[in-house]
C-alpha positions in Angstrom: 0.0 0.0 0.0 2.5 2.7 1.1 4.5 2.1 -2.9 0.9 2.8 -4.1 0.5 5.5 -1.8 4.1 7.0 -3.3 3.0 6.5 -7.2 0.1 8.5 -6.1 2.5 11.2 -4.6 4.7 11.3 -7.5 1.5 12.2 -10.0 0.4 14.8 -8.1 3.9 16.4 -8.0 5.0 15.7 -11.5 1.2 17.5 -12.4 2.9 20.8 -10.5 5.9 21.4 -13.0 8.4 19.6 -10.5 10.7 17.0 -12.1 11.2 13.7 -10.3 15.3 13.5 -9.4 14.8 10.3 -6.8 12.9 7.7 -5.4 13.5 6.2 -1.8 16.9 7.7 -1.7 18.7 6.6 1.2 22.1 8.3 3.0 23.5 6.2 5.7 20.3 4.8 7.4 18.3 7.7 6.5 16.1 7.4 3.9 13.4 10.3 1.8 10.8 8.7 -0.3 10.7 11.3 -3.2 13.4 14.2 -4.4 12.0 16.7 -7.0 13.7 19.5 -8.9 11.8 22.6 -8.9 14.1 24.2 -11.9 11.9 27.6 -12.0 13.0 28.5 -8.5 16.1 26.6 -8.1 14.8 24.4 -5.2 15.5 21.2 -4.0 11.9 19.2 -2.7 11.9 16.3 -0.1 9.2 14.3 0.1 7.8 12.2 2.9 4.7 10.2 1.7 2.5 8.6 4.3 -0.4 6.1 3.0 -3.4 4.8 5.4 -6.1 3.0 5.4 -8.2 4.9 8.1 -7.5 7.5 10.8 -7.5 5.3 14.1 -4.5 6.4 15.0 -4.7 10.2 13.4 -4.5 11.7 10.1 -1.3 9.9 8.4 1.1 13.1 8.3 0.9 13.6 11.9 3.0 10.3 12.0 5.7 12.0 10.8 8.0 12.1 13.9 10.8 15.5 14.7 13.1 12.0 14.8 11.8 11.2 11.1 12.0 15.1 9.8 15.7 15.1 12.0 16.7 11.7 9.4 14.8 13.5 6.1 17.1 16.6 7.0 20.2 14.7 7.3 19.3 12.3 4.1 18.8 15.6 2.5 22.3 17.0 3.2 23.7 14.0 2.0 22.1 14.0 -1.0 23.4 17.3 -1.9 26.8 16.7 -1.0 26.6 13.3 -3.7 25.2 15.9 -6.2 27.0 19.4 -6.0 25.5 21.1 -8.5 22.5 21.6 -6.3 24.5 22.8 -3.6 23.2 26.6 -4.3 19.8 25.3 -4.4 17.2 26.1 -1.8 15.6 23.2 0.3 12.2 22.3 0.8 10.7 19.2 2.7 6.8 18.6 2.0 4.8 15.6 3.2 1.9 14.0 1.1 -0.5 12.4 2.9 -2.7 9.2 1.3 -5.9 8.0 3.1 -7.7 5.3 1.2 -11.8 4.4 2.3 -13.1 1.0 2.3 -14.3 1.4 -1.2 -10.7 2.0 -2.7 -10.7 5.3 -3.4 -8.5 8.2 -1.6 -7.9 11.8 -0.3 -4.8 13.2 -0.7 -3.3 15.9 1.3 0.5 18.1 0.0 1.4 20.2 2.8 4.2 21.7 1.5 7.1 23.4 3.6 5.5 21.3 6.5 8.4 20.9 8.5 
């Protein structure tokens, strides 16, 4: 479900202009699901994607832990030391949120800047 959840992510980006650079990029133990090149303002955008099937335990971005954004921030800086020629790029870490209903369908949520 949560792959699903991230091909769902990646549309809705992709439909903003932003160009996909990564997919579950990972920098020691750290790990971002998506990285996306926004060329028209020379930013660099981290995505966590959460997918859910209900909201027992909340709505699925509030899952996102400071420990999680702490390894998303220090996966990011790794990933622009392996690619200097973002290094003058601006950063930007965005969560997408994916809540499927009983009937298969689903809301999404992009909160961008969220953290």
């Amino acid at each position: 479900m949560g792959k699903f959840g991230e091909k769902i992510a990646e549309k809705l980006i992709k439909k903003k202009g932003f160009k996909l650079l990564e997919k579950n990029y990972r920098f020691l133990r750290c790990e971002i699901d998506l990285i996306f090149l926004d060329k028209k303002n020379n930013m660099i955008i981290f995505v966590e994607v959460k997918t859910r099937r209900n909201k027992k335990f909340g709505e699925p971005e509030e899952s996102i832990t400071h420990f999680k954004q702490r390894n998303m921030m220090k996966a990011a800086q790794g990933f622009v030391l392996n690619n200097k020629k973002y290094e003058n790029y601006s950063l930007r870490f965005d969560t997408v949120s994916v809540l499927f209903s009983d009937n298969n369908e689903y809301s999404v949520n992009h909160i961008e800047e969220a953290f």
